[in-house]
C-alpha positions as CSV (number, residue, x, y, z in Angstrom):
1,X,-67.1,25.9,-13.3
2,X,-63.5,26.4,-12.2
3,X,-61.2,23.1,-11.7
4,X,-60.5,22.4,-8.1
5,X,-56.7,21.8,-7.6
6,X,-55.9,18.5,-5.6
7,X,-54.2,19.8,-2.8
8,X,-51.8,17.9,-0.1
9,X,-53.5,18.6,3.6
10,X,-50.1,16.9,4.7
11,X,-48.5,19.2,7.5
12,X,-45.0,20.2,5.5
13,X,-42.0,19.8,8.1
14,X,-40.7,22.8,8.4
15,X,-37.2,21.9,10.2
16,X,-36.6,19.6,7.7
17,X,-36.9,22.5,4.9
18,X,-35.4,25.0,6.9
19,X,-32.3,22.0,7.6
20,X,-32.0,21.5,3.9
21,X,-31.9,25.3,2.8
22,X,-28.8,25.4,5.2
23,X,-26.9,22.8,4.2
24,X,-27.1,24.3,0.2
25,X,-25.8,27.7,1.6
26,X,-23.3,26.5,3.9
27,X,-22.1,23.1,3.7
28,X,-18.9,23.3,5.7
29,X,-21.1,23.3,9.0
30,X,-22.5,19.6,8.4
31,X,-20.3,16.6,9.4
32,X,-21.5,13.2,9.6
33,X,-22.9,14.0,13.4
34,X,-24.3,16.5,12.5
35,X,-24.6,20.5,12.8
36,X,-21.1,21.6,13.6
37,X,-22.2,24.7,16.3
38,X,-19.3,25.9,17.0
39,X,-18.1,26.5,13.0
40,X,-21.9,27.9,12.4
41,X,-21.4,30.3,15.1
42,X,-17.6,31.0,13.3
43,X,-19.5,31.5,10.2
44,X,-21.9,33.8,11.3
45,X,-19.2,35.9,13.1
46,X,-19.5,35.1,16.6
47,X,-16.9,34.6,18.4
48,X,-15.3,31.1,19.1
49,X,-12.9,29.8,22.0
50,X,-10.2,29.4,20.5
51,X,-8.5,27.1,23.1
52,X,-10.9,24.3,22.2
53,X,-9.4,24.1,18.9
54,X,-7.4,21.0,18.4
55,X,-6.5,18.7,15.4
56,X,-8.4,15.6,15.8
57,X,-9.8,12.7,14.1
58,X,-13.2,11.0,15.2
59,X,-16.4,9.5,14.9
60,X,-19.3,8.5,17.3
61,X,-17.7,4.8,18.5
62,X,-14.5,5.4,18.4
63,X,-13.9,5.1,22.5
64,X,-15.6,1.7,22.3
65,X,-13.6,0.5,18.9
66,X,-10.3,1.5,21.3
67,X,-11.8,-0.6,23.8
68,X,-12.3,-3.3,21.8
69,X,-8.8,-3.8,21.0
70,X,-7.6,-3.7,24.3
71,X,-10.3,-6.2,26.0
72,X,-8.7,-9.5,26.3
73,X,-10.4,-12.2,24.1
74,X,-12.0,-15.4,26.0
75,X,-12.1,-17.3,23.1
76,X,-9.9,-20.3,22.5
77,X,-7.3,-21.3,19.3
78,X,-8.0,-24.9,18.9
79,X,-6.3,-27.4,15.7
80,X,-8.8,-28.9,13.7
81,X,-7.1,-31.4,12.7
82,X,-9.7,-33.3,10.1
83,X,-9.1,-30.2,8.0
84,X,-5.7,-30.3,8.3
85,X,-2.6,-31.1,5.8
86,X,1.0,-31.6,6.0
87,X,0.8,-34.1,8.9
88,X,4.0,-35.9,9.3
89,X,3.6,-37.9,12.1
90,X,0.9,-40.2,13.6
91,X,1.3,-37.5,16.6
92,X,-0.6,-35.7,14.2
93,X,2.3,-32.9,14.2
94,X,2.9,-30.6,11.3
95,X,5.9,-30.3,8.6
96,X,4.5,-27.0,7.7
97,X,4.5,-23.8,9.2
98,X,1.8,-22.3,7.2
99,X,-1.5,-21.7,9.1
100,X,-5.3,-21.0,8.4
101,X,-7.3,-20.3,10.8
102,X,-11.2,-20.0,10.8
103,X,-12.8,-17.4,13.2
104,X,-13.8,-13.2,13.7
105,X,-10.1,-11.6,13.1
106,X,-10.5,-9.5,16.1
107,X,-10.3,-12.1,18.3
108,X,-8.1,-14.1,16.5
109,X,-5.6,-10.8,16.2
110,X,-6.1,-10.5,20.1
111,X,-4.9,-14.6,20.5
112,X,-2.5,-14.3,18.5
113,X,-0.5,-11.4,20.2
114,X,0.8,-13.8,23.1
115,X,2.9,-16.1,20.2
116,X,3.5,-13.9,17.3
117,X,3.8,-10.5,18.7
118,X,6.1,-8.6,16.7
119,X,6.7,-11.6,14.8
120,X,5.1,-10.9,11.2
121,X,7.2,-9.2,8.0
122,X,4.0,-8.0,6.1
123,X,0.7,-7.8,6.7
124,X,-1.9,-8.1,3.8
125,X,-5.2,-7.0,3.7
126,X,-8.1,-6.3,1.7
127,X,-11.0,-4.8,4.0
128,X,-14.5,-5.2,3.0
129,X,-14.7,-1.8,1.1
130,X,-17.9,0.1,2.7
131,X,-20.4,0.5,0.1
132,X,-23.2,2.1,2.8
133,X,-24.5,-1.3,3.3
134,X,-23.7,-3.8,6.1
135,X,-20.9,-5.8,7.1
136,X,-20.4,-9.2,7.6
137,X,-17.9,-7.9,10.5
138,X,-20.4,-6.3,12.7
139,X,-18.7,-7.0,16.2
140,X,-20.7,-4.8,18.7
141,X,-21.6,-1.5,16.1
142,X,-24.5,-3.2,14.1
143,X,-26.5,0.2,15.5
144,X,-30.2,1.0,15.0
145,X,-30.2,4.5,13.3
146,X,-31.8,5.6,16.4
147,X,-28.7,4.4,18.5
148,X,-26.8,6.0,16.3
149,X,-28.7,9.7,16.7
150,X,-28.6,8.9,20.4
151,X,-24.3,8.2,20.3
152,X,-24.1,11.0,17.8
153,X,-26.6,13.7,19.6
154,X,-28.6,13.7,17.4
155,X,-31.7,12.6,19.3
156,X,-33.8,15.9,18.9
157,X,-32.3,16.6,15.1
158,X,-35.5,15.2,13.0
159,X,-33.9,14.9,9.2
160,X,-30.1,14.6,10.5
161,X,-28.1,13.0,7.9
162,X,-27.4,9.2,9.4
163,X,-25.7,8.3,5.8
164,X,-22.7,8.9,8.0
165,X,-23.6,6.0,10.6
166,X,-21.8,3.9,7.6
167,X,-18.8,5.6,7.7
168,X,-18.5,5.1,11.3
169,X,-18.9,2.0,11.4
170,X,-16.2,1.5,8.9
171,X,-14.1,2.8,11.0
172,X,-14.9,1.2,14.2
173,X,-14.6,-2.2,12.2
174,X,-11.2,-1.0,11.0
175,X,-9.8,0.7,14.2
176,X,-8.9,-2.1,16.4
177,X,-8.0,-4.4,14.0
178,X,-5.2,-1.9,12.6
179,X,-4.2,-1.7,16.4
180,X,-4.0,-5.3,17.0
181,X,-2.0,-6.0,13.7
182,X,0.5,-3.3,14.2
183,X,1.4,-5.0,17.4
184,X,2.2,-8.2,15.5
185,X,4.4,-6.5,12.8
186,X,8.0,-7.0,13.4
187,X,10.2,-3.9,14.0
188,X,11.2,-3.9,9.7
189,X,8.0,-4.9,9.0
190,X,5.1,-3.0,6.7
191,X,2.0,-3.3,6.4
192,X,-0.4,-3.0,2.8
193,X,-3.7,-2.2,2.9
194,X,-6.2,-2.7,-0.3
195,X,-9.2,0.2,-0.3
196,X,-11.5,1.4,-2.8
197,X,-11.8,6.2,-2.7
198,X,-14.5,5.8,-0.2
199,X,-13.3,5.2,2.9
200,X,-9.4,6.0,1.4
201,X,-9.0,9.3,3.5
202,X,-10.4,7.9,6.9
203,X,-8.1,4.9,6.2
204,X,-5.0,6.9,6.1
205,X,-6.7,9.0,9.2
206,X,-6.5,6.2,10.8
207,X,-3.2,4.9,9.6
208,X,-1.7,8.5,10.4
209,X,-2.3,7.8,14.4
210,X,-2.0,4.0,14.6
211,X,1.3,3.5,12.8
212,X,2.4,7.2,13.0
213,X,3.2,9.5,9.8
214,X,6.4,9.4,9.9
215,X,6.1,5.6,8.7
216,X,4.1,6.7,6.3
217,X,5.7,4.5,3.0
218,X,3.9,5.6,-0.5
219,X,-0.1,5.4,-1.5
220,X,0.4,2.7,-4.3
221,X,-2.0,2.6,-7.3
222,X,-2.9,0.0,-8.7
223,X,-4.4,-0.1,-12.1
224,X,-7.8,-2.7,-11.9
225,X,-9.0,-3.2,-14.8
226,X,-8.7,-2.4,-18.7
227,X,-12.2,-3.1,-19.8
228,X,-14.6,0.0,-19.5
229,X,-18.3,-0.5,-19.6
230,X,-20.7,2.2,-19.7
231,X,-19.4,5.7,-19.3
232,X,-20.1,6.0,-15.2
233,X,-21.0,10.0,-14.3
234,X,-18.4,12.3,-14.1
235,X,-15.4,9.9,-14.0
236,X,-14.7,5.9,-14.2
237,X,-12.9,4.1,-11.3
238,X,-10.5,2.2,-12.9
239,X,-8.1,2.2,-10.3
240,X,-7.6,0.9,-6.7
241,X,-5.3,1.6,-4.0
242,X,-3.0,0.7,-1.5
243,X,-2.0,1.9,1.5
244,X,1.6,1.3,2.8
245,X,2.6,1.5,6.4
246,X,5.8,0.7,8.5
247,X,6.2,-0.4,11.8
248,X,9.3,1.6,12.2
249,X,10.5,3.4,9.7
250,X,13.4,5.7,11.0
251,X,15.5,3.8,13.5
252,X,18.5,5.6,13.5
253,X,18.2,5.9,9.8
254,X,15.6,5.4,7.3
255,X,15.4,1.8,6.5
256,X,15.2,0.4,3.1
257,X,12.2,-2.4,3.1
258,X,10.6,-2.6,-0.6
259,X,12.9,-3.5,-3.4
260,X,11.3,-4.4,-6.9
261,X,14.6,-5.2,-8.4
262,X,18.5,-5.6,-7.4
263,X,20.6,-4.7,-10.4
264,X,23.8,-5.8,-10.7
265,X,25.4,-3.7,-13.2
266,X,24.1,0.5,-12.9
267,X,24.5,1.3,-16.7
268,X,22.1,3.6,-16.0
269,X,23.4,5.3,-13.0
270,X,24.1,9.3,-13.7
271,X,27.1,10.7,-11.7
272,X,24.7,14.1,-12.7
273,X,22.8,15.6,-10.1
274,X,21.8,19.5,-10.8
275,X,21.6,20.3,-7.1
276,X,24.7,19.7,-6.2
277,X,27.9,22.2,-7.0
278,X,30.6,21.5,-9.5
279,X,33.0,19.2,-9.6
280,X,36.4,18.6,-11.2
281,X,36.6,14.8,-12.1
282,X,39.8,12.9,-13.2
283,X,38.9,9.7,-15.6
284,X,42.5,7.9,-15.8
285,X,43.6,6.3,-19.4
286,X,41.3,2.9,-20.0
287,X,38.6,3.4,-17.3
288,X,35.8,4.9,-19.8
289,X,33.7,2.9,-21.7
290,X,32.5,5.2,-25.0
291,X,29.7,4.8,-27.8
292,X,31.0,7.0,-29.9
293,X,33.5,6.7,-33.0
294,X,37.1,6.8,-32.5
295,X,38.6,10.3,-32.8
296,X,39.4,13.2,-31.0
297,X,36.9,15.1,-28.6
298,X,38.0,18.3,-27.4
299,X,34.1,19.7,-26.1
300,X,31.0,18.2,-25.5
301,X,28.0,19.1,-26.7
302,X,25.6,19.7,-23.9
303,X,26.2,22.7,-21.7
304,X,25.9,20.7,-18.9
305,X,29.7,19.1,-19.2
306,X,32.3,20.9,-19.7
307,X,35.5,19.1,-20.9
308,X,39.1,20.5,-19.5
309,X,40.8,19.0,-22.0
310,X,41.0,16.6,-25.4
311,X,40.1,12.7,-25.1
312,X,41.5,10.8,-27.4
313,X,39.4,7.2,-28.4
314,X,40.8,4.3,-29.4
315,X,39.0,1.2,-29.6
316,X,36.0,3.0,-27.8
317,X,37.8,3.7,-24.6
318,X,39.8,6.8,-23.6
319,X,43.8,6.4,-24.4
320,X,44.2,8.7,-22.1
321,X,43.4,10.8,-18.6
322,X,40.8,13.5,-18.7
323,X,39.1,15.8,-16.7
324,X,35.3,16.6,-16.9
325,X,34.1,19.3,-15.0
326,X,29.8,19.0,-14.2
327,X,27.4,19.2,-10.8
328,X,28.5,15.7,-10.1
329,X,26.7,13.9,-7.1
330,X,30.6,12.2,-6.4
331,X,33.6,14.1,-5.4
332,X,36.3,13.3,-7.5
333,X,37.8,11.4,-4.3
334,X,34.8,8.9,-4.5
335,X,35.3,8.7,-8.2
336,X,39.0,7.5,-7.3
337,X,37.6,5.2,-4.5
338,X,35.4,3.5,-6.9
339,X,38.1,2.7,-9.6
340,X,39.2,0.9,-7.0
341,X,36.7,-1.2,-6.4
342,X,36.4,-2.3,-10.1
343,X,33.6,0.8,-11.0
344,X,34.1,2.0,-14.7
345,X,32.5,4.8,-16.3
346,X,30.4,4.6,-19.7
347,X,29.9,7.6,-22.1
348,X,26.9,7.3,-24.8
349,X,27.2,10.5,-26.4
350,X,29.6,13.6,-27.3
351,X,27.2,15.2,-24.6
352,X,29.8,13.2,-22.1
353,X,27.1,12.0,-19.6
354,X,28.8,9.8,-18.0
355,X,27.2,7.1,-15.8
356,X,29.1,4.6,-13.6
357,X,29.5,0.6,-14.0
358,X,30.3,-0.9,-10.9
359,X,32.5,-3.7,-10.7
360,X,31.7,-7.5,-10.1
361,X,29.5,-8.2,-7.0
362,X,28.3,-4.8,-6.8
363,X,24.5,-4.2,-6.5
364,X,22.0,-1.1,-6.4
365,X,18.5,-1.8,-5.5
366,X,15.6,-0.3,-7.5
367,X,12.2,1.0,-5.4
368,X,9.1,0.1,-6.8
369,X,6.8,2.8,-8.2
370,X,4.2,4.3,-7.2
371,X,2.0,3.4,-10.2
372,X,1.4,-0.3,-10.6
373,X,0.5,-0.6,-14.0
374,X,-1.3,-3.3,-16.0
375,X,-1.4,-3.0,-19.5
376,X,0.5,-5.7,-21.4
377,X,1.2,-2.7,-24.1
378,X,2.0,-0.2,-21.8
379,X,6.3,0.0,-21.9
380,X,6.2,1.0,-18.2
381,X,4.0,-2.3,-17.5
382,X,4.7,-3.4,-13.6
383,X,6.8,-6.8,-13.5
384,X,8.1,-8.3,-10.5
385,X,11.9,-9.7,-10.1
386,X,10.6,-13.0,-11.5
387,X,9.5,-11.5,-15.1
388,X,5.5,-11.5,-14.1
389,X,3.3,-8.8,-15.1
390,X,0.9,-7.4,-12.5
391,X,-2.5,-8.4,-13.8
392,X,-6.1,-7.0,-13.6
393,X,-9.1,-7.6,-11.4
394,X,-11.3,-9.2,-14.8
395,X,-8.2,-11.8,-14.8
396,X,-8.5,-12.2,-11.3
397,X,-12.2,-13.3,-11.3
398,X,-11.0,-15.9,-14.4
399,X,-8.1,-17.4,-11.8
400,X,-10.7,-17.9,-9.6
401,X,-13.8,-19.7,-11.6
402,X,-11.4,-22.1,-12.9
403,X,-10.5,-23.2,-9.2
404,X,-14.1,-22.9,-7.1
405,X,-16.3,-21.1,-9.7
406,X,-17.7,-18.2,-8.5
407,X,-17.5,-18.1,-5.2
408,X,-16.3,-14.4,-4.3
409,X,-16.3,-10.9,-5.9
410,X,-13.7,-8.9,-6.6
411,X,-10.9,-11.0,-5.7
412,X,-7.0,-9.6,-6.8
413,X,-5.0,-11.6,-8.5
414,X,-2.2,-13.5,-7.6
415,X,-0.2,-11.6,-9.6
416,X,-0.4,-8.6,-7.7
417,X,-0.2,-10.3,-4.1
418,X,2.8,-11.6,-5.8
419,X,4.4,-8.5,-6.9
420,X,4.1,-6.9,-3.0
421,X,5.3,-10.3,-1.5
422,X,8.3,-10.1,-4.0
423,X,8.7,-6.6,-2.6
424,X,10.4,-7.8,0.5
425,X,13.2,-9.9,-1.5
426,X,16.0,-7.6,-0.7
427,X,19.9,-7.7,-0.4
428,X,21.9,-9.0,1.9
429,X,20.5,-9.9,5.6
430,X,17.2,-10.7,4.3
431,X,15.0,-12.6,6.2
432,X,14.9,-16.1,3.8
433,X,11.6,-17.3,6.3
434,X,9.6,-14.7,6.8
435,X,6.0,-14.6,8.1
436,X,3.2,-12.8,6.0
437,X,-0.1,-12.5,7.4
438,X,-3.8,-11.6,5.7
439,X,-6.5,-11.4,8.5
440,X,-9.3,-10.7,5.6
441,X,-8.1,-13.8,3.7
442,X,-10.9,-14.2,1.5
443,X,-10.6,-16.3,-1.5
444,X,-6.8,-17.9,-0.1
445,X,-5.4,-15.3,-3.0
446,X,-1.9,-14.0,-0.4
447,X,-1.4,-18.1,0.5
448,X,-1.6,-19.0,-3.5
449,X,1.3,-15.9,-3.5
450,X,3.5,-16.6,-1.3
451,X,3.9,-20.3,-2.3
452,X,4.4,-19.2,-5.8
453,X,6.8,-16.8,-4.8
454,X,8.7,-19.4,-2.7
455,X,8.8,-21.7,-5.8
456,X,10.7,-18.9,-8.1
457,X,12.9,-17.7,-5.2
458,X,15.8,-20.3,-3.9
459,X,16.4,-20.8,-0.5
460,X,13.0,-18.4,0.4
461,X,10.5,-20.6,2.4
462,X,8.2,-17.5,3.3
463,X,5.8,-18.7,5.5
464,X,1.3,-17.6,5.4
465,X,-0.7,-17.0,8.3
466,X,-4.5,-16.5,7.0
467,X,-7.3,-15.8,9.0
468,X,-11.4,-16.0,7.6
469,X,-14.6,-15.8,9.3
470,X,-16.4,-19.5,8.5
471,X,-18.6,-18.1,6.3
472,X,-21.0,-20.7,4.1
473,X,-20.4,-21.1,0.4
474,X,-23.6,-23.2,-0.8
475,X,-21.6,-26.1,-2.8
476,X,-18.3,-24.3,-2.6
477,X,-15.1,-24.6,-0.7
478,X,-14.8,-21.5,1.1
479,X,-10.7,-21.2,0.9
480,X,-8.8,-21.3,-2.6
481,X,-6.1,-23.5,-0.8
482,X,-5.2,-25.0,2.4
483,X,-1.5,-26.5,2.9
């Protein structure tokens, strides 16, 4: 007797199939609303209005996220004093100008706009990172995912991919709050931005139009960890990174806003530069420092210098004048100028590349790089000014048990918050008080920072202004410090 098959009597959804055979042949027509008609229709050779094409960046909820920035808050900012330290007075008044204050950041960011507008130097935040779960930070976009169909027209669209609904509302927490805080930025102020790949490229959408791309600073990367557990597929995150914005970047020149170190003495300063043309320099007798024996040089050995005619060295510095002829980025004018000022010159080598010493009170300030590395063994390890190494996010969780235990994930070290706070220690007509802000303050980690920072730089009495939701920590304190 033949076997009878188990069969399904299950009616098979034939959109769904039909939806899913698309998407493998043509991808490009699916966005996280949907079909893409207009593209399909491009695709499949119609033809298209081309007028409607425009550059633009948005998802379903963006019109209300604008909204939300610009509605006025009704709440209230109110001291609470029991919590309170640093009372002076029994008026119960303050002797320090560091704040916390406990409530949703949006409408904090809205109250705060009438006293500190345009009053904060740097902004710190690190964002919940959207992992396609929910947010503590719902506001008004906690959607159904058949509110979302509806927003997104999607209603009649039986299998539509609502994976995106995440992403949106990402961005709708994001938006206004990026809004608000630019507002409170002070014309030289910048902004840094913590974010995991995920949501990295609607971030920097978002940055693009808020702050503008033209104050577009650098995409910082910063290397987490140093511990690798099981090989994850196709690649391991061991990285995370962080966004940099200005408020105003070009304002009748470019300003410079992030120093990582002032030198004092440019030993390492190059008077070569191969883009420019040749110059003829003139070193007079005395004014060149050389490692290199005694003698006589009549040519160098790169091809890059030539020498016009012989040096003599005597006691490791030229006995007399001599002309170098190279693509020099200073005119031999300049080179005059800065003789001087007190600027020597320094030869290593019979190549003859020269670099310049400047003289006593000089200073050149050095940009910090792009790649913030971590490991102690690595030569090009990150330090700030005051000789710390950036750390890791493992040694980050450690800081943390030993204070409250463990009481949040994934914090960053104080290290790090350090380093970017440090950032803003410039050269002359720096701001000695300035005010740094972290509206996702989490575990206190930017107020430990900037008090560090303030112990290790004199006459600096940076000032914190930290925002949390009041979020419950079962046996816990839910801030790392208060002062």
């Amino acid at each position: 007797m033949a076997k009878i098959e188990k069969m399904s009597l299950e009616s098979e959804d034939l959109v769904e199939d039909r939806l899913a055979r698309l998407k493998e042949l043509m991808p490009e027509v699916f966005t996280e609303s949907g079909i893409d008609f207009d593209k399909l229709r491009l695709e499949l050779g119609d033809e298209v209005d081309e007028r409607q094409e425009r550059y633009a960046f948005t998802w379903p909820g963006k019109m209300d996220a604008i909204r939300q920035s610009q509605t006025p808050s009704t709440a209230t900012l109110r001291p609470c004093v029991e919590k309170s330290r640093g009372r002076d007075g029994e008026d119960g008044s303050f002797d320090s100008d560091n704040i916390y204050i406990e409530g949703d950041n949006l409408e904090v960011l809205k109250l705060l706009q009438s006293g500190y507008h345009g009053k904060v130097k740097m902004i710190y935040i690190d964002p919940p990172y959207n992992t396609g779960k929910d947010f503590v930070y719902k506001d008004k976009f906690g959607d159904t995912i058949e509110n979302y169909k509806k927003q997104a027209g999607l209603a009649n669209q039986s299998n539509a991919d609502t994976s995106g609904r995440y992403h949106s509302d990402w961005c709708s927490m994001m938006y206004p709050r990026l809004r608000l805080a630019r507002e409170l930025l002070s014309d030289d102020g910048v902004i840094f931005i913590s974010i995991s790949n995920i949501e990295l490229n609607k971030l920097m959408m978002m940055c693009n139009e808020i702050f503008g791309e033209s104050n577009f600073i650098d995409l910082f990367i910063w290397e987490k960890t140093q511990h690798f557990g099981r090989q994850k597929l196709n690649s391991y995150s061991n990285a995370d990174y962080i966004v940099c914005f200005a408020k105003e970047l070009d304002n009748g020149g470019i300003k410079e806003l992030l120093v990582e170190k002032v030198k004092t003495e440019l030993q390492d300063a190059p008077l070569y530069n191969a883009s420019n043309n040749v110059n003829t320099l003139i070193f007079p007798a005395g004014s060149v420092k050389f490692n290199m024996p005694d003698g006589t040089y009549s040519e160098t050995t790169s091809k890059d210098y030539l020498l016009l005619n012989p040096v003599n060295v005597v006691n490791s510095r030229n006995e007399n004048d001599f002309r170098l002829s190279f693509r020099s980025r200073w005119s031999n004018e300049t080179v005059q100028n800065e003789l001087d000022k007190g600027t020597t010159f320094w030869v290593k080598t019979d190549k003859f590349a020269i670099r310049a010493i400047y003289g006593a009170g000089k200073t050149a300030n050095e940009s910090p790089r792009q790649i913030i590395f971590t490991n102690s063994s690595n030569p090009k390890a990150t330090f700030n000014r005051f000789g710390d190494r950036v750390d890791t996010s493992e040694n980050a969780t450690k800081e943390v048990q030993e204070l409250i235990g463990d009481a949040f994930s994934y914090p960053k070290p104080v290290s790090l918050l350090k380093y970017l706070v440090s950032l803003l220690w410039s050269t002359e007509g720096y701001d000695t008080n300035p005010l740094i802000m972290d509206f996702f303050s989490g575990s206190g980690t930017t107020a430990h920072a900037v008090m560090n920072t303030n112990l290790e730089a004199p006459n600096n009495t940076a000032r914190y202004l930290l925002v949390q939701l009041p979020e419950k920590v079962e046996g816990r304190i839910a801030c790392r410090m208060l002062v």
